[in-house]
C-alpha positions in Angstrom: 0.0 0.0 0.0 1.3 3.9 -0.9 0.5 6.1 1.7 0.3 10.0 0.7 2.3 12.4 3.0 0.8 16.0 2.2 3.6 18.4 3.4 6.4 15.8 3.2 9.0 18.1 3.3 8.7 19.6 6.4 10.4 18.8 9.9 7.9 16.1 11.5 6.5 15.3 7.4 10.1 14.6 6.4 10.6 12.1 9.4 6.9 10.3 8.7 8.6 10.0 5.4 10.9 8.5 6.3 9.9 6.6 9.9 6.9 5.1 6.4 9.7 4.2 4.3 12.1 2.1 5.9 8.9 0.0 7.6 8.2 -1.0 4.1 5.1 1.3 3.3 5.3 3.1 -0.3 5.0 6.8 0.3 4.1 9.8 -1.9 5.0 12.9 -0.8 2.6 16.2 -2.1 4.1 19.7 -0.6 3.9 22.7 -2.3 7.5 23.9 -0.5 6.0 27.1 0.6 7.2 26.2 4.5 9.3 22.6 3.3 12.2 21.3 1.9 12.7 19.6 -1.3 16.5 18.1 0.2 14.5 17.2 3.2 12.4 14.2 1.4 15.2 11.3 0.4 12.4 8.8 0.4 9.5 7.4 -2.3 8.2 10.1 -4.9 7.6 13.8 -4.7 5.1 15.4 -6.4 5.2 19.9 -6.1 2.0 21.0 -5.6 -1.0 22.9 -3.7 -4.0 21.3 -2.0 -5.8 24.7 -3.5 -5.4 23.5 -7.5 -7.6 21.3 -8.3 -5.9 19.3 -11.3 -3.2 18.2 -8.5 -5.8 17.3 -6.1 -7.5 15.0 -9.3 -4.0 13.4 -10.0 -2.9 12.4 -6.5 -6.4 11.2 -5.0 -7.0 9.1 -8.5 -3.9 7.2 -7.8 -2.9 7.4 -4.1 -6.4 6.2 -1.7 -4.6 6.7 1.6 -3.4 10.3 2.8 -1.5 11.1 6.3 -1.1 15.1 6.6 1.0 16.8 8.6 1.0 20.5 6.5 1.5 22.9 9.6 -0.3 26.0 7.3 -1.9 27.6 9.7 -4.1 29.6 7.5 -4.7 26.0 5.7 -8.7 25.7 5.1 -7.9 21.8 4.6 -6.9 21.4 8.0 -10.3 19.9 9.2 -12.2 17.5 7.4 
């Protein structure tokens, strides 16, 4: 199973990342490197983008069903589902 990391490449993002990775999970990472790192994520795929466009929200949900986020925006309106 792949498990999508929305903002990967941040401090505690980058270590679920990693902590995901070398248990054997398949990760995806989405960030949109506003507050992240691209250096900080060494494990699975990285894909740049923003939870706000809508054609990046169609790619990632049509391929990756499982989604762990840890974005720390605070004015994120996708905090609370």
């Amino acid at each position: 199973m792949n498990i999508l990391v929305i903002g990967g490449a941040g401090y505690i993002g980058s270590h679920m990342v990693k902590q995901l990775s070398t248990s054997g999970t398949g990760v995806i990472t989405l960030d949109n490197l506003s507050r992240g790192y691209r250096d900080a994520v060494q494990y699975g795929e990285f894909i740049e983008g923003d939870l706000g466009d809508p054609a990046v929200l169609d790619h990632v949900f049509s391929h990756h069903p499982c989604l762990l986020y840890t974005s720390d925006a605070a004015d994120d309106q996708w905090r609370v589902w």
